[in-house]
C-alpha positions, -999 to +999 in steps of 0.1 A: +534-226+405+545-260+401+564-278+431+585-292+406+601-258+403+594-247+440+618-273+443+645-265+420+645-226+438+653-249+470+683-267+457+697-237+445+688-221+474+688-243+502+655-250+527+659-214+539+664-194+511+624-202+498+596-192+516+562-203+511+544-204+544+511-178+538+518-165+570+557-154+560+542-148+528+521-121+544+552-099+555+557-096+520+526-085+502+537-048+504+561-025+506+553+011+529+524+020+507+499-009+523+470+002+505+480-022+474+486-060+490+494-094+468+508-124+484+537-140+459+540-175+454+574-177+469+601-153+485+635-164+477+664-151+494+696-159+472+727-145+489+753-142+455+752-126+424+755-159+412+726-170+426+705-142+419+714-153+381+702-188+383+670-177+398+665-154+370+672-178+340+647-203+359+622-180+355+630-167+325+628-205+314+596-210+332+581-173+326+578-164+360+576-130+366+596-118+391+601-087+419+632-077+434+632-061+472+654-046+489+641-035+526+607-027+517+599+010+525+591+027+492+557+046+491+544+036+455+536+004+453+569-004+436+576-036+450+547-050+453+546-087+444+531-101+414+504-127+417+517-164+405+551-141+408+580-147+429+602-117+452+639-120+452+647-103+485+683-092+483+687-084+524+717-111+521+732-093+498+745-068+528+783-063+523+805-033+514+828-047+494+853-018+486+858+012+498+884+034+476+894+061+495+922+081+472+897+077+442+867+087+462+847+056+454+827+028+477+814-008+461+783-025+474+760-053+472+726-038+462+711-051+504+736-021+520+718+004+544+721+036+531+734+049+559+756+024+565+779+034+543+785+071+555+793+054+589+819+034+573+834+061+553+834+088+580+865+079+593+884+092+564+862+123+560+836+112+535+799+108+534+777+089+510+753+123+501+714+111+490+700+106+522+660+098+522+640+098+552+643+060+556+678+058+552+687+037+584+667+012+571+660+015+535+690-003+513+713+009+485+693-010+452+664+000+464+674+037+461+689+026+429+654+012+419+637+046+425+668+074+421+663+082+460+666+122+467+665+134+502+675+162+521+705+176+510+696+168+469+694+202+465+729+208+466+742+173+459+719+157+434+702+121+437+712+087+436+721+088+399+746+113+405+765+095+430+763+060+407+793+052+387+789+019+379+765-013+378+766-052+377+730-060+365+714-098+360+693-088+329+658-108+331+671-131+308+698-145+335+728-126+317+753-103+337+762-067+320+783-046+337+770-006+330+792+024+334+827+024+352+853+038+376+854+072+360+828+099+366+824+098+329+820+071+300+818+071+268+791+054+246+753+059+264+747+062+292+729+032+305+737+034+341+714+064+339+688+046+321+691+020+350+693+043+377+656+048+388+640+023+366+618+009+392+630-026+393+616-030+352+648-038+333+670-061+361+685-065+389+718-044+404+737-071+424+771-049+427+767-010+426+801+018+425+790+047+440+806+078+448+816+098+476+819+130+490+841+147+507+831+161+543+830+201+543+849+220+564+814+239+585+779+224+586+755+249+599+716+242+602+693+270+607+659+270+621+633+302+610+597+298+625+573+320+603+534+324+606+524+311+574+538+284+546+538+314+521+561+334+541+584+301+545+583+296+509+589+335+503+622+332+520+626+302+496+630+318+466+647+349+483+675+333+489+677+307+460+674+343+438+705+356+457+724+330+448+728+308+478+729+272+469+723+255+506+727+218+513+693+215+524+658+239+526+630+225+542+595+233+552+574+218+578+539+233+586+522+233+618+505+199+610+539+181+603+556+201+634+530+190+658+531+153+646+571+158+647+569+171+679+550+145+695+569+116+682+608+129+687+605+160+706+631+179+686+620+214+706+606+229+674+590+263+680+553+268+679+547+284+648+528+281+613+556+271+595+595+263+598+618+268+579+649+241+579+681+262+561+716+242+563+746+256+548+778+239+542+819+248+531+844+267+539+839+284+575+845+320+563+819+318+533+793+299+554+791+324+582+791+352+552+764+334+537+743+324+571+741+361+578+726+367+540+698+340+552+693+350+582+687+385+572+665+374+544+646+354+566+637+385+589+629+402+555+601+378+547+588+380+583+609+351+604+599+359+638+628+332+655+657+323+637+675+299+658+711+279+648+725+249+656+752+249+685+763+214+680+768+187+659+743+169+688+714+192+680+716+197+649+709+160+649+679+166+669+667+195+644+674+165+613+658+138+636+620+158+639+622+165+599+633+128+594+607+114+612+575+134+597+559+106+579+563+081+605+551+105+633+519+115+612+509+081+628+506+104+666+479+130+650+462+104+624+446+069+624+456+071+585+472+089+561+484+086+525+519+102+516+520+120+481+546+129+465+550+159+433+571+184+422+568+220+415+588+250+404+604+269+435+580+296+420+548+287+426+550+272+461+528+298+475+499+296+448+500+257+449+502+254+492+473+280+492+449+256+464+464+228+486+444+245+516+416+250+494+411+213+483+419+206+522+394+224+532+365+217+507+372+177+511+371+181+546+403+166+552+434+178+573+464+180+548+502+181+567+528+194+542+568+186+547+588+192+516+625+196+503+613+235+493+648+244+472+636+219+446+601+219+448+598+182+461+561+184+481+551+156+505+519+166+510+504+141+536+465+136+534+453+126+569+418+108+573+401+075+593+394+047+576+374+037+601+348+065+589+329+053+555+339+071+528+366+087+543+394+064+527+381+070+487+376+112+498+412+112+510+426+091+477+407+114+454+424+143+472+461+132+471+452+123+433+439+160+429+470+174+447+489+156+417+471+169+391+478+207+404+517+199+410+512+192+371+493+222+362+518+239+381+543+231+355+556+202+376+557+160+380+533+134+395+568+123+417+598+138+425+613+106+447+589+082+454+587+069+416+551+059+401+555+020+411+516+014+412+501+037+429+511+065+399+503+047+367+470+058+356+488+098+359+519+088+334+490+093+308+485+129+328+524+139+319+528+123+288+516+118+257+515+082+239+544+087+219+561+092+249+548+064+266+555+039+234+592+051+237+595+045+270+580+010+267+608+003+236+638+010+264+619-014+284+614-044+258+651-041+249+661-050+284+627-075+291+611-083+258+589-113+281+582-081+304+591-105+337+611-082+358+588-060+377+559-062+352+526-045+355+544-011+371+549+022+362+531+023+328+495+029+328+490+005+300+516-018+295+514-037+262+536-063+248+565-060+230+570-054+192+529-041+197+515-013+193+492+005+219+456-005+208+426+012+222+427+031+254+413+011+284+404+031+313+424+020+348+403+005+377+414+040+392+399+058+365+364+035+367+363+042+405+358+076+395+391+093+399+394+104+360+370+133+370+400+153+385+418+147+346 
């Protein structure tokens, strides 16, 4: 890049709102999915909206192509830099601006903590509800960027149903405002087209979101089974009754060993747990714990153990939070997947999910949000070992391809960022794909915002796909399990 425009980033920006140093560079050159690394040419730290706009028209001017990050800990490859690229960081964009109580509504800059915004809220008997794994650190655009689940999206949907309204720089530099105050607006609904973009059409800089009202009873449930497929029996036994929890979860011995080891949250010692929480009115939630509880025992729950406090049912949340990160205690390495399923076949898919285990020779830990069929199957292995590191990709790509089968998607939270492009092709057809890539040009017809992500094949704008091109994926040998 030329230091006539490194130079024009740093009077915009002043001398510490550019970096260039390799060795800052370096923190950088991934987000939580290391296995893809590119050092940018510069991170620049703007701390307005205003600024984030005159950092975008530069390189619109210049065609740079740019990345925005929030804190970094997606699991696709979504904000990985572009090389000759530069990364907007937004962590100075860290302030709640609003917070609406009588109309149920919070405003934030896009670097807010997830969680950070329950903790201010909580006071008046709210909570902010999609809460991933990461939320103490991970940041409000970047959930945004990917439509964040978690937990409890079961019962109260994902980030784009707690989104009213956007203020997006457009990659041309322009501000739009998208959606509104109300839960509902007329005209399209662009906020949802934004919502879980991936960082490919602009960048939020103010986001509305909504909040919920605490219930009146939170009970959390622990049910320690023998086997995944009597977990996942109890699953659809009480979804098929009608019982709509806040949260279902399954951990398998694997996960709950890891968990164990890292956070001691005194699971029992069993083949697989069961995580049930139900929430409302006190009367209907002890009606309704005593439905799952019995259906539990039905589908051969051998402990059933509830929550006494709002203290350990922290603890219970704490172990199931911390899975990925304590896979780290069992496992030099391990790659975390991410597909979807219907609630249906959870025990044909765990049981080919042993199979492939098994015949790859490769330990496979499984935590999942089991009410909507959100798998996290976690492939462990040692690099260290040659050949180890390719046998492990080909099986989390596999594991995709039978979420698929299975009637289901290549991601259910993690979005396709890099790591996922080469299986768009896998779900859709090239129709699809074309349209998809016409919502994209209208928003970045120079394809700078985020560029070379999610679509197996980008192609430019106004163009028409021409011949297929295998991905480097595909050439490695991959495409066998297509």
């Amino acid at each position: 890049m030329d230091a006539r425009i490194i130079e024009e980033f740093g009077a915009l920006l002043g001398h510490d709102g550019v970096i260039t140093d390799p060795m800052q560079l370096r923190t950088y050159e991934s987000d939580g999915l290391t296995n893809f690394r590119v050092a940018p040419t510069a991170v620049l730290l703007p701390n307005s909206a205003d600024q984030i706009q005159a950092v975008v028209r530069i390189c619109h001017r210049e065609r740079i192509p740019f990345v925005a990050r929030g804190a970094g800990t997606g699991l696709s490859g979504g904000a990985l830099p572009i090389k000759d690229g530069v990364v907007i960081s937004l962590a100075r964009l860290n302030r709640i601006l609003e917070v609406d109580i009588p109309n149920a509504r919070v405003v934030v800059e896009p670097g807010v903590i997830n969680a950070d915004v329950t903790q201010r809220v909580a006071p008046h008997g709210y909570f902010y509800a999609p809460d991933p794994s990461s939320q103490s650190v991970c940041t409000i655009g970047g959930n945004v960027a990917e439509n964040a689940g978690g937990a409890h999206c079961l019962k109260y949907g994902f980030t784009v149903n707690h989104v009213l309204a956007l203020e997006v720089v457009l990659p041309d530099g322009s501000l739009v405002h998208l959606g509104g105050a109300a839960l509902d607006q007329p005209g399209y609904d662009l906020t949802g087209v934004f919502v879980g973009s991936e960082g490919t059409l602009g960048i939020a800089t103010k986001i509305t979101l909504r909040i919920v009202k605490r219930p009146e009873v939170i009970q959390t449930l622990l049910a320690a089974f023998d086997s995944t497929d009597q977990a996942g029996a109890a699953v659809g036994a009480i979804i098929a009754a009608g019982i709509l929890p806040a949260a279902i979860e399954i951990m398998d011995r694997l996960s709950i060993v890891a968990a164990e080891a890292a956070v001691h949250a005194g699971y029992p010692d069993c083949g697989a747990l069961l995580l049930v929480e139900l929430d409302g009115p006190d009367a209907e939630v002890e009606a309704l714990m005593a439905q799952v509880r019995a259906l539990c025992t039905d589908c051969g729950a051998w402990e059933l153990r509830l929550a006494q406090s709002n203290a350990e049912r922290a603890t219970v949340w704490k172990g199931r939070k911390a899975a990925f990160a304590a896979m780290g205690r069992i496992s030099p390495n391990y790659i975390v997947q991410d597909g979807v399923i219907p609630r249906t076949a959870l025990p044909q898919v765990l049981r080919e999910i042993e199979r492939l285990s098994a015949a790859a020779g490769l330990r496979v830990a499984n935590v999942f949000h089991a009410g909507d069929g959100n798998l996290h199957p976690l492939v462990l292995y040692d690099r260290k070992i040659p050949g180890q590191e390719h046998a492990a990709e080909e099986l989390a790509f596999a594991i995709l391809r039978l979420c698929v089968e299975a009637g289901g998607s290549i991601t259910g939270e993690h979005g396709v960022g890099q790591e996922k492009k080469p299986f768009m092709s896998v779900m859709f057809a090239e129709p699809d794909l074309e349209t998809m890539q016409l919502v994209r040009c209208a928003f970045d017809p120079h394809h700078l915002s985020n560029p070379d992500k999610v679509f197996p094949r980008p192609r430019l704008c106004g163009e028409r796909a021409g011949p297929y091109q295998p991905h480097p994926l595909e050439v490695a040998g991959i495409a066998e399990f297509f």
